[in-house]
C-alpha positions, 0 to 999 in steps of 0.5 A: 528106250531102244532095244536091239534085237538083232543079236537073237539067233533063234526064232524064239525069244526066251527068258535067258535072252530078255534077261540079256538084253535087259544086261546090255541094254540098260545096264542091270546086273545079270543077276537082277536082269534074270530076277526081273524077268522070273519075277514079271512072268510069275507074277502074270501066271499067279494072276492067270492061276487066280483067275484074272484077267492081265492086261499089259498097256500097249501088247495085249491081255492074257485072259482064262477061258473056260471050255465046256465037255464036249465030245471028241473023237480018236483020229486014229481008231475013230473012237468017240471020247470025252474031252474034259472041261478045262481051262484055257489062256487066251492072248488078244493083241491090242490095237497098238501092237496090232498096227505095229504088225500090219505096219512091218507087213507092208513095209516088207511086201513092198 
């Protein structure tokens, strides 16, 4: 399968512009096409919330990354405050995907 981006106007691929191309390309109701992809991206950020890792064959995995207080400081007024612990999503690009990139940089720089 083949999917054609070049129909996209913003620099930012969105929800609403999947959908669309999940439409034209492979014939889904706009309807479905925008149920497919609400259903795909909460289904990863139930897993994230849970606390699991997401793994997705051939792009990368999401992981949950806890960070530990630490100090912090103000930049404005240089005054020292505490920055909670929190937790954080984390994305590592797979191998594959890596390749696929460094591949578009030489090929463009040339």
């Amino acid at each position: 399968m083949n999917l054609s981006f070049e129909s996209l106007e913003t620099p930012a691929l969105t929800k609403a512009q999947l959908a669309e191309l999940l439409f034209q390309q492979i014939g889904l109701n706009k309807r479905e096409s925008k149920d497919m992809i609400d259903a795909f991206f909460d289904l990863i950020a139930q897993k994230l919330v849970a606390g699991e890792d997401v793994k997705v064959s051939g792009f990368g995995n999401f992981q949950i990354r806890t960070k530990a207080p630490r100090p912090g400081r103000n930049p404005r007024t240089g005054e020292a405050i505490p920055i909670q612990a929190r937790r954080v999503v984390t994305f590592h690009a797979s191998q594959k995907l890596k390749e696929q990139i460094q591949g578009l940089v030489a090929v463009s720089s040339e």
